[in-house]
RODO-2510 file (C-alpha; in nm, 4 decimals, decimal comma):
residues 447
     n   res          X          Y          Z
     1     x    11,0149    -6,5119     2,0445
     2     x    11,4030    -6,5052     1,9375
     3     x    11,5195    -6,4281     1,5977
     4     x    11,8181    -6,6067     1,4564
     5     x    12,0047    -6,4141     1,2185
     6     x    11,8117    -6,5404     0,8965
     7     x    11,4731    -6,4199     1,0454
     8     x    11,3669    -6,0855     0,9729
     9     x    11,1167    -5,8775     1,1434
    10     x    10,9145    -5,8735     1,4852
    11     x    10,5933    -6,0892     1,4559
    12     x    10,2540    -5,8615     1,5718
    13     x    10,0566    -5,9949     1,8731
    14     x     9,7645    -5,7747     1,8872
    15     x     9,5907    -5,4872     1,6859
    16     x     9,4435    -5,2653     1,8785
    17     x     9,0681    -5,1813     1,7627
    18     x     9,0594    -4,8864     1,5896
    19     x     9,4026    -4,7582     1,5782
    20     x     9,5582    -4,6970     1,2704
    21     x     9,7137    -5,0709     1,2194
    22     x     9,3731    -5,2137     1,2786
    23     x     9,2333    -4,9875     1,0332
    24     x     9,4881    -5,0487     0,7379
    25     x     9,4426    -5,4324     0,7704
    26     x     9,7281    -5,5529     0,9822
    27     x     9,6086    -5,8527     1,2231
    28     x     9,8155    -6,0343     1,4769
    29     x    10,0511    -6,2996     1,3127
    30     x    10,1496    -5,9991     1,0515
    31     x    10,5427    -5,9428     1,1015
    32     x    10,6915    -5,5884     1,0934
    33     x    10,9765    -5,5771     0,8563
    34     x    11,0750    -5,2205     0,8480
    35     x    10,9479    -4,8726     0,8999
    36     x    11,1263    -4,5881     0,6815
    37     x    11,3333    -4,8411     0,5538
    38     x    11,5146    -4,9144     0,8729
    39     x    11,5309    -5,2647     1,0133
    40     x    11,4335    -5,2696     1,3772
    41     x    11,6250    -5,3387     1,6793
    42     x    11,4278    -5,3208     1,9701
    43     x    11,1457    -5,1541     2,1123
    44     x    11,3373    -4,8465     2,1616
    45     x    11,3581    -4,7884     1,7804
    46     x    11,0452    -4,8926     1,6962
    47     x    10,9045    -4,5829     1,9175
    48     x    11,1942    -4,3648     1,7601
    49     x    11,1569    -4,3973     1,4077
    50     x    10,7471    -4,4540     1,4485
    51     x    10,7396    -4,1054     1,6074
    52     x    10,7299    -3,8962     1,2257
    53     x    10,4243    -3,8057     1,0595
    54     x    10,4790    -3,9420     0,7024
    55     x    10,5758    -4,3461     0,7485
    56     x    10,6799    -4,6132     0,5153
    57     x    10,5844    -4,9493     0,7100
    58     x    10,6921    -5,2878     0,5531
    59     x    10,4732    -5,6099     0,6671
    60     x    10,5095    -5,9500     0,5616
    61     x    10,1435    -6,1792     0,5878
    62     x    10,1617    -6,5353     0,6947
    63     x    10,1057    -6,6236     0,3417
    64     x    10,4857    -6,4573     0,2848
    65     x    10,3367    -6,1316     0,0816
    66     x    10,4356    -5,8586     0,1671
    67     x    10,2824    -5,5313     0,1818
    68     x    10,4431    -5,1910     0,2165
    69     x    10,2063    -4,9116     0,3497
    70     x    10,2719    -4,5331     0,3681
    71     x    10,0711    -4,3598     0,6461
    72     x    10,0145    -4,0113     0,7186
    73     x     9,9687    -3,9352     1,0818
    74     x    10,0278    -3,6764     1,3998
    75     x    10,3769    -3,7109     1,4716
    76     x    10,3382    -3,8730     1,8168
    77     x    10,0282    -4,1314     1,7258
    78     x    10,0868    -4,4577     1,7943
    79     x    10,0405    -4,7113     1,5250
    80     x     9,8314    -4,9149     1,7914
    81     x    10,0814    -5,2545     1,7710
    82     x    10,1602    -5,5193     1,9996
    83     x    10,4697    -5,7803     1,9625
    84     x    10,4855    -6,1226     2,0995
    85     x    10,8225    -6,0175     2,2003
    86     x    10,7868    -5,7161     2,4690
    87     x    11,0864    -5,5718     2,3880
    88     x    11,1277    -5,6491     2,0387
    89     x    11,4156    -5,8299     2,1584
    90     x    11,5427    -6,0729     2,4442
    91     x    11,5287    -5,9433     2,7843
    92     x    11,8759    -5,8697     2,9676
    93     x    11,8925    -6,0832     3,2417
    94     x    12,1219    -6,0047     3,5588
    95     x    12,4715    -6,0599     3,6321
    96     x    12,5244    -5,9758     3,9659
    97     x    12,4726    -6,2186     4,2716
    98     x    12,3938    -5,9629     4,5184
    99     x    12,3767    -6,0483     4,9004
   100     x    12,0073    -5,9069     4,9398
   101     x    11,8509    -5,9836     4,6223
   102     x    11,5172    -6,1300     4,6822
   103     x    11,4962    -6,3464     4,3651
   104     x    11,7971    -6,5792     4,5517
   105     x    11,5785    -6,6055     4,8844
   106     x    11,2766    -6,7398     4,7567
   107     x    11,1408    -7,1538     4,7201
   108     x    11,1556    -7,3399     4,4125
   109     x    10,8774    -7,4432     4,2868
   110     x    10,7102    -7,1216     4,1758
   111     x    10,6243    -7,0139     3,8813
   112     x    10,9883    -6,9586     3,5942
   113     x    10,8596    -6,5899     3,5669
   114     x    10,9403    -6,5096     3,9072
   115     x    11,3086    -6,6293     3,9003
   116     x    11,3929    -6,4046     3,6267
   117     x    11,6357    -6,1442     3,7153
   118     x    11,6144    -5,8133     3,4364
   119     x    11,8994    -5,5557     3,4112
   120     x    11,7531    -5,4112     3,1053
   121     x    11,7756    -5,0391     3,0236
   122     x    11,5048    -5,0456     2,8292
   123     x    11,2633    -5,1856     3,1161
   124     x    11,3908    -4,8749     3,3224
   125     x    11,2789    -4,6160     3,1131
   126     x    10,9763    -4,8004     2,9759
   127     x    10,8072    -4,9630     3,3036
   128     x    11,0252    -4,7944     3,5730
   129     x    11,2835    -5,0794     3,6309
   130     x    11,5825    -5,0143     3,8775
   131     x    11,9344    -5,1459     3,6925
   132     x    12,2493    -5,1617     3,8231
   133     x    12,4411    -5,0807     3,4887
   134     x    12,6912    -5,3777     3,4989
   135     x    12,4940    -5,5252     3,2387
   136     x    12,5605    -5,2570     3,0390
   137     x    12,7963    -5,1691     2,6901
   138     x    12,9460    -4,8695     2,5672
   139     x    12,6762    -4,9803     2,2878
   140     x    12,3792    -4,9698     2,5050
   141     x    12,5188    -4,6261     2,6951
   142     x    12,5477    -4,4628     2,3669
   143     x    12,1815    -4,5611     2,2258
   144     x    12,0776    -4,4040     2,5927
   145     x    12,2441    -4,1159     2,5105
   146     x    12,0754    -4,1082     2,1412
   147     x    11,7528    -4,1536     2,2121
   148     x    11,7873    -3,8910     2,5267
   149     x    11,5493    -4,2086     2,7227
   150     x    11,5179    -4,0297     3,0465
   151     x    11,4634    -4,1019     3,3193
   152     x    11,6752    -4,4259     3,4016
   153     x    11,6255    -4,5766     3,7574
   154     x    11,9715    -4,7108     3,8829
   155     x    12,0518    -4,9764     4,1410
   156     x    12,2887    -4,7527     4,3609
   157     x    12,3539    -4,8963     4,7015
   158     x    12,6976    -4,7611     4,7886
   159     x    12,9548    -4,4892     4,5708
   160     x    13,2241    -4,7036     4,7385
   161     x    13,3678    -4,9646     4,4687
   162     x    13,5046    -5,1396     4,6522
   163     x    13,1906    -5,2405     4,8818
   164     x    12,9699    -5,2289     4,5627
   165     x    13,1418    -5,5092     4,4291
   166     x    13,1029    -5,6976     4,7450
   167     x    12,7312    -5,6295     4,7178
   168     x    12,6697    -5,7448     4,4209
   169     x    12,9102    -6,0315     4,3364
   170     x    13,0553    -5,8407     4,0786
   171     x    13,3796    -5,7680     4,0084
   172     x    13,2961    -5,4975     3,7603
   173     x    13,0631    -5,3135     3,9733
   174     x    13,1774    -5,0438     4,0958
   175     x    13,4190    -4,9485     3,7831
   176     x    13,0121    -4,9352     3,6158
   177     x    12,9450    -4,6328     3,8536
   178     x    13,1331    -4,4365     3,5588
   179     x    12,7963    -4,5128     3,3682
   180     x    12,6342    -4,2693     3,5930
   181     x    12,8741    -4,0124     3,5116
   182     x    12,8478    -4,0319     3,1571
   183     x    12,4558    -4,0446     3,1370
   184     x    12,5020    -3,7181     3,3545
   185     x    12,6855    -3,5882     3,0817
   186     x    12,4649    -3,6572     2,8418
   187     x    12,1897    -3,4880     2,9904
   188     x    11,9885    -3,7655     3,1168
   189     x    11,7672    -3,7503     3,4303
   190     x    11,8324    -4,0228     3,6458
   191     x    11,6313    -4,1550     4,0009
   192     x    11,8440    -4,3610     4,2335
   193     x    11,8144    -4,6479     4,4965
   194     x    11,9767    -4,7630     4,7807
   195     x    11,9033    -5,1305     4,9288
   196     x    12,0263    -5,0865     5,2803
   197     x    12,2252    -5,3665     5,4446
   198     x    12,3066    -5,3746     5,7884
   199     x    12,6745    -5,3870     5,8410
   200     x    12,7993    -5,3425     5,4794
   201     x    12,6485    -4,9815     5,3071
   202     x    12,4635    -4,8846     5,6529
   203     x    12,6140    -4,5985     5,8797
   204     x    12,9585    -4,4514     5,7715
   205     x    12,8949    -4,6065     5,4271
   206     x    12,5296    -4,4478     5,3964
   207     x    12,7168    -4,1354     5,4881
   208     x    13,0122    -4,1752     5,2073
   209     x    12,7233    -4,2639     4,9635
   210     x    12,4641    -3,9720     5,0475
   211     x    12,7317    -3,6862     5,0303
   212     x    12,8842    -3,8810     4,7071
   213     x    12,5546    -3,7858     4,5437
   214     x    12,6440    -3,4383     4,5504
   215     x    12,7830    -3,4525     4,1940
   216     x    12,5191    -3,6238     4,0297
   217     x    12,2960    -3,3333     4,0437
   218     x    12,0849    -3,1595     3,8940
   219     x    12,0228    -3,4646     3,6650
   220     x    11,9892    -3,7006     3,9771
   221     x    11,6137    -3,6180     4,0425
   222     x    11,5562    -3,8714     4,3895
   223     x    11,6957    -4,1212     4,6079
   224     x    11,5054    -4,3722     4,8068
   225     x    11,6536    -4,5685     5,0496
   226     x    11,4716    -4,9120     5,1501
   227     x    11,5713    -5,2084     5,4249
   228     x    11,6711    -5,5309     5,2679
   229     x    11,4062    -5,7566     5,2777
   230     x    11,5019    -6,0659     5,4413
   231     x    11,3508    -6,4243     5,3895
   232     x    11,3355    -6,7656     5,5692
   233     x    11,4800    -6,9177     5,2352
   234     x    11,9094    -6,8073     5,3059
   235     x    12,0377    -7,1245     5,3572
   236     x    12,3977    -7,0413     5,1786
   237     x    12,3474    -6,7070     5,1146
   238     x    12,5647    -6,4309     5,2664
   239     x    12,4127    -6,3707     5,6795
   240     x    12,2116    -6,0678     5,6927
   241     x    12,0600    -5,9155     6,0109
   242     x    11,7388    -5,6870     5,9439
   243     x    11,6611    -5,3808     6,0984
   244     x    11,5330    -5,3500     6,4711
   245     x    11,3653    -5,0505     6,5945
   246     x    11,6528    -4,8574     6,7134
   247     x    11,9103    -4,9200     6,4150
   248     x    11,6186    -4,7831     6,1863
   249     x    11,5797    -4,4799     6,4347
   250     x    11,9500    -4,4058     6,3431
   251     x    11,9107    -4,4386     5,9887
   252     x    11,6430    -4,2041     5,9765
   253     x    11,8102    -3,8954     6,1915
   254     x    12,1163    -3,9568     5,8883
   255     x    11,8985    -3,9458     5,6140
   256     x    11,6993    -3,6553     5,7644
   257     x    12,0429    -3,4798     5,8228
   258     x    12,0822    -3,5231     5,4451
   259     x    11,7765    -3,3890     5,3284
   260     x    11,8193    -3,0935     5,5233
   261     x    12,1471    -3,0273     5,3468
   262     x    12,0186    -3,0776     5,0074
   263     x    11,6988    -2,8650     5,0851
   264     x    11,8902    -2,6188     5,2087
   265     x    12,1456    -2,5931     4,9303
   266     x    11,9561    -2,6881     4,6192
   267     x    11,6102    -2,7022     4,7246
   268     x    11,4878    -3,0642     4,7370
   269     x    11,5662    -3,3357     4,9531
   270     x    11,6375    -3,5519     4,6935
   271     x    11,6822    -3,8791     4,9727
   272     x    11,3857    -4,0219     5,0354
   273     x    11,3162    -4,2686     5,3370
   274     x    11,0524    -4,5276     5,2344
   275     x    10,7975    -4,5631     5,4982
   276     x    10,9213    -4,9049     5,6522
   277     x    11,2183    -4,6797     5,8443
   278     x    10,9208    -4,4502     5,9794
   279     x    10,6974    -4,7449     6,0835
   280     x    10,9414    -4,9992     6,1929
   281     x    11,1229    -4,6881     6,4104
   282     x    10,7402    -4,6202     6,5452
   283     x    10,8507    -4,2447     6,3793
   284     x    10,5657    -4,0514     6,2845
   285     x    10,5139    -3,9958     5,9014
   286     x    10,6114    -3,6860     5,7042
   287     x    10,3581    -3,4556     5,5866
   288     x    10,2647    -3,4784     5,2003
   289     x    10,4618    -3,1666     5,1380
   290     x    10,7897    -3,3090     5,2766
   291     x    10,7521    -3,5688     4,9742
   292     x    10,7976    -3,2964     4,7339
   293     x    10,5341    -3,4575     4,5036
   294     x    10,6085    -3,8068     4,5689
   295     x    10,8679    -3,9200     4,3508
   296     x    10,9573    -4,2600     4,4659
   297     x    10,6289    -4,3864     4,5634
   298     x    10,5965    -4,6868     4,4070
   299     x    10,9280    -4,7513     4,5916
   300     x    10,6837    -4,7248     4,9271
   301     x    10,8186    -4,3801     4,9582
   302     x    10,5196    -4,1581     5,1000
   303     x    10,2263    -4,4193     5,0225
   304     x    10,1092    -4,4966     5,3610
   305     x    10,0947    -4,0707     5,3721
   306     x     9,9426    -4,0645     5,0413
   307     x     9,7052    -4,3265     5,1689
   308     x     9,6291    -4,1355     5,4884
   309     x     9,5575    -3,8035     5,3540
   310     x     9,3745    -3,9180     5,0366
   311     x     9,1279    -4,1205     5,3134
   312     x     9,0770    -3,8262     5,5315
   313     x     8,9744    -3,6200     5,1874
   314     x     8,6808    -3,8545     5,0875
   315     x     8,5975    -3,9437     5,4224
   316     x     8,5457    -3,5798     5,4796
   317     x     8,3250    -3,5353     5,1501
   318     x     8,1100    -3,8254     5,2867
   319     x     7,7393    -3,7900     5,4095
   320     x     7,6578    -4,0191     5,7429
   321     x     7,3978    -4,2944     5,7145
   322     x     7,3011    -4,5913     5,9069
   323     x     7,3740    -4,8592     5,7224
   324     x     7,4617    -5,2121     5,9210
   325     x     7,7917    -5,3287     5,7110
   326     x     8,0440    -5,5758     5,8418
   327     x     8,3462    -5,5932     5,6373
   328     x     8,6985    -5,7498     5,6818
   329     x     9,0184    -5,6469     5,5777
   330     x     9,3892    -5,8457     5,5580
   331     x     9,7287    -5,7039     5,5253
   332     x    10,0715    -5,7236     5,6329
   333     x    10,1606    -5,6854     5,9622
   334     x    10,3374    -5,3605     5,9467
   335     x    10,0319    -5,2108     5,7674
   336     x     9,7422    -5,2999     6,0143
   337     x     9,8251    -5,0627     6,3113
   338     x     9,8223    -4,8043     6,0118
   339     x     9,4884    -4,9154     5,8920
   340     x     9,3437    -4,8894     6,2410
   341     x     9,4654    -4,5075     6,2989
   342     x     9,3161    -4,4520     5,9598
   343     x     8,9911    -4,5677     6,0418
   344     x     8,9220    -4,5360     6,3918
   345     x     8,7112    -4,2237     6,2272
   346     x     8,4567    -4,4003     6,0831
   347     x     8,2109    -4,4324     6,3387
   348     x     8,1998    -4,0651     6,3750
   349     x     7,9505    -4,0883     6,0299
   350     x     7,8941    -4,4262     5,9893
   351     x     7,8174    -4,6333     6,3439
   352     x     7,7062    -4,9597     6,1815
   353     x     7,9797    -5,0022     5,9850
   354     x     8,2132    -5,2172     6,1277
   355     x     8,5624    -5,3312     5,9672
   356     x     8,7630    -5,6170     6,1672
   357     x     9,1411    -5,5931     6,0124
   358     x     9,3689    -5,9064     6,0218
   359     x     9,7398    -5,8897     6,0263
   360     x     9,8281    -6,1754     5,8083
   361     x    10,1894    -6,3260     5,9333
   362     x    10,4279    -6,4315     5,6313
   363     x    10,4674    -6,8361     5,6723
   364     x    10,5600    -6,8532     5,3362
   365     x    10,8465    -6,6401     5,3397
   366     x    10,9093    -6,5737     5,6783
   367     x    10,8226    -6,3108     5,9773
   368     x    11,0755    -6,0723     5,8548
   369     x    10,8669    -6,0290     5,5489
   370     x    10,5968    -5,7756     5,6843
   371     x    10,4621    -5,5939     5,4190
   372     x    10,1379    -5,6625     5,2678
   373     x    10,2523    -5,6930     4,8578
   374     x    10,4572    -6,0158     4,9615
   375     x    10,1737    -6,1876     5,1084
   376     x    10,0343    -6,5227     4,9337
   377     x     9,7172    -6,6533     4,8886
   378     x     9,7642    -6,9977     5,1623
   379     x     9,8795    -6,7979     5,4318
   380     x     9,5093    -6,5515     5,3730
   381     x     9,3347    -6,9295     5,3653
   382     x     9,5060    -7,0634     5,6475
   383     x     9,4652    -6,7641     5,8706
   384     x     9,1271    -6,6429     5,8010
   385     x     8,9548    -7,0091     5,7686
   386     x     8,7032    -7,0086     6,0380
   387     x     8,7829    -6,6563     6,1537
   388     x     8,5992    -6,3997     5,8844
   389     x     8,3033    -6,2700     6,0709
   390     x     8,2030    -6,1376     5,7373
   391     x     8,0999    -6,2510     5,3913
   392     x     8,3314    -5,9686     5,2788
   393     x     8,7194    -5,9516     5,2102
   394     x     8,9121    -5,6538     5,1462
   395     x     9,2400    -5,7651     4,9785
   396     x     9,5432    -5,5045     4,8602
   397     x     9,5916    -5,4725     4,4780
   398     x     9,9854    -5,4859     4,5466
   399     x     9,9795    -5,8577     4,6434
   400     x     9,8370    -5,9304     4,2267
   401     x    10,0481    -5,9784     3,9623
   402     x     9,9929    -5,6510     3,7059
   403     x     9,6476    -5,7099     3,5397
   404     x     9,5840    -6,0634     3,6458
   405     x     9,3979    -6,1917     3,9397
   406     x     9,6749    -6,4038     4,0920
   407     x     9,8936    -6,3860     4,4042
   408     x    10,2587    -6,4805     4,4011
   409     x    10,1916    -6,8503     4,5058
   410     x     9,9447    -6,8922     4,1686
   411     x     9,6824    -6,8963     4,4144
   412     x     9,3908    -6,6901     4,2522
   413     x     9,1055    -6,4678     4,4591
   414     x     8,8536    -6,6869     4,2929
   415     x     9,0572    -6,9741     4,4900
   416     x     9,0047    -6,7224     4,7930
   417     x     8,6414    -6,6919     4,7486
   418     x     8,5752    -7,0399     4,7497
   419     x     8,8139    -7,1734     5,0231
   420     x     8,7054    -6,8568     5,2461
   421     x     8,2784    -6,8956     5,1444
   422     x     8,3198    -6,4555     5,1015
   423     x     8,3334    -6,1888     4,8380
   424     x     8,6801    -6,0464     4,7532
   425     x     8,6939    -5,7208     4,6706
   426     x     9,0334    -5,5621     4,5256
   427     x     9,1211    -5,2356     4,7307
   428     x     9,3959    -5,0106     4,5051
   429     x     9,6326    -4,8695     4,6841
   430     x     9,4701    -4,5056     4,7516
   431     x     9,2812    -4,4109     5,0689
   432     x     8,9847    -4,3089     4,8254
   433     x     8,8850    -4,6720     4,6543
   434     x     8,9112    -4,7969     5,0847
   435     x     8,6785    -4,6007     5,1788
   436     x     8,4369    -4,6989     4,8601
   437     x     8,5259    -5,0788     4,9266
   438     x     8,4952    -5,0301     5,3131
   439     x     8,1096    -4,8485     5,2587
   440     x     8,0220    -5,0852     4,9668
   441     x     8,0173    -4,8376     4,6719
   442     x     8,0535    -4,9221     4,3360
   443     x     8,3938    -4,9112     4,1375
   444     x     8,2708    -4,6992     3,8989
   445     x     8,0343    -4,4888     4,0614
   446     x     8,1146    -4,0995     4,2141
   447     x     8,0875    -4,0068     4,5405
***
């Protein structure tokens, strides 16, 4: 929903039962005028000025009345709204035309969401977003600043202007690398990310970049540091060569030369390989302490560890039966030699139980793509049709769209089910709930 100038207000989308909107009256199609007097901006004030314990909230009806309610409260409740627009505003789209951004290597023909590109502050600090702050004002800096919104999750890739420019298509950005600078000044905490290309921010470049972080500290918390993910669809786009086993061998002993430095000298390791490098340089993983309470993990920094150790501890709190179960389980490709280390334990306790894994390969995309979150629902179909020797499917929760049941290709698991004659069952992405799914055990029931 966009507001011209003449419109006032953010309409309501949902009430949630029982909170304190639901209980003075306010229903979805209500518009929020004001709180405290203050016109709202964005989502950002909304939180700011709703954070007080004595409000004044102005709300115009559908019928045009309009009612102004003062509420007494504990100074962090929430008011329990929802707005039709996310944000309370438009999205901020992207500027850049990177050379590895995955949004340009993908079909058409998918669903508009997915071709959205966000540079949007607020998504950082609200849902975890990475930005690359050329699609950023002094304005939006300053309200940063204001509103002390920490941390922010930046886009870094190289500390060389020059290159970053050449990365990302833009001519302003690496002068925007001053952002970083000033949010360190202004006492924000800040995690960083580096999209590795081969030839262009890789070796000397990674080196420049890693020492160049230096200065950012102590408000830069982490760094990750993932391979560019490379599909079939670059016809046009700038030639990129992935990672082979060797180059990601050397990436690793730099990083790891880092880390040791920054342990060493400030007591965290603040650059973070994500576990691609280890598996694709057939490394062995870190132990969880090395991850220094895992950080960048939903940047696949530490999960197959997480994953690993967190399957050992149920698996170890398990009592052996004798139960016949014959389960099967697809992921990626670089995930299924993983899976089979993890559970070559299980007939130790549980004989009958028998768990046939299938390395889907990426048609859609390509055979570069290798990770299990990318996969789509018509290269499961096409793989597993006539191959399942179970009535049983173990699917990731990474390849859904958040809080729908719907793969990237709008193909849904009910479509699964029915093309596949099995049972899908959802596996999150912790070593306990694989175990549970693996023996059978009810979502909601203890151990």
């Amino acid at each position: 929903m966009k507001h011209s100038p003449k419109q006032r207000g953010h309409e309501i989308k949902r009430v949630l039962e029982g909170s304190i909107a639901w209980e003075l009256g306010l229903a979805p199609g209500d518009v929020l005028l004001s709180v405290n007097g203050k016109e709202i901006e964005d989502i950002l004030d909304y939180h700011y000025l709703t954070n007080e314990e004595y409000l004044t909230v102005l709300v115009r009806k559908p019928d045009g009345e309009e009612w102004e309610l003062e509420i007494e409260k504990e100074f962090e409740d929430d008011l329990g709204l929802e707005f039709t627009e996310e944000l309370m505003d438009s999205y901020r789209s992207c500027r850049n035309k990177c050379i590895f951004c995955f949004i340009d290597q993908m079909p058409s023909g998918m669903r508009e969401t997915l071709y959205f590109k966000d540079d949007d502050a607020r998504l950082s600090f609200l849902q975890g977003n990475y930005i690359t702050l050329t699609n950023m004002s002094d304005k939006q800096i300053e309200r940063i600043l204001f509103y002390k919104l920490s941390p922010i999750n930046i886009s870094i890739h190289t500390t060389n202007p020059k290159l970053r420019c050449q990365m990302l298509n833009n001519r302003y950005a690496g002068e925007s690398l001053k952002k970083i600078d000033r949010l360190c000044e202004g006492g924000i905490t800040l995690n960083g990310q580096i999209v590795l290309c081969r030839g262009y921010n890789d070796g000397d470049e990674l080196r420049r970049t890693l020492t160049d972080l230096e200065r950012y500290l102590p408000n830069l918390q982490s760094v990750s540091v993932v391979p560019v993910g490379l599909t079939k669809y670059r016809e046009g786009l700038t030639p990129l060569t992935p990672f082979d086993r060797e180059e990601a061998g050397k990436v690793l002993a730099l990083i790891e030369e880092y880390q040791d430095y920054y342990k060493r000298n400030y007591g965290t390791r603040l650059v973070f390989a994500s576990d691609e490098w280890y598996l694709t340089a057939g490394k062995e993983l870190p132990t969880a302490d090395f991850y220094e309470n895992y950080p960048q993990i939903e940047n696949g920094v530490g999960m197959v560890r997480s994953l690993i150790d967190e399957f050992a501890d149920a698996f170890s709190c398990e009592q052996p039966d004798q139960e016949c179960r014959e389960v099967s389980l697809a992921t990626g490709r670089l995930m299924g030699p993983v899976l089979r280390e993890i559970l070559h334990v299980l007939p130790d306790k549980f004989p009958n139980t028998h768990v046939t894994i299938y390395e889907i390969r990426n048609d859609f995309f390509g055979e570069h793509i290798t990770v299990a979150g990318l996969l789509t629902g018509q290269d499961i179909m096409a793989q597993l049709s006539g191959r399942m020797k179970s009535s049983r499917l173990l699917l990731p929760s990474a390849l859904l769209r958040s809080g729908e049941e719907v793969l990237l290709d709008d193909i849904t698991i009910r479509d699964i089910e029915k093309a596949l004659q099995t049972t899908v069952r959802i596996v999150k992405s912790d070593g306990r709930d694989l175990l549970r799914a693996i023996l059978g055990r009810d979502d909601n029931r203890d151990s």
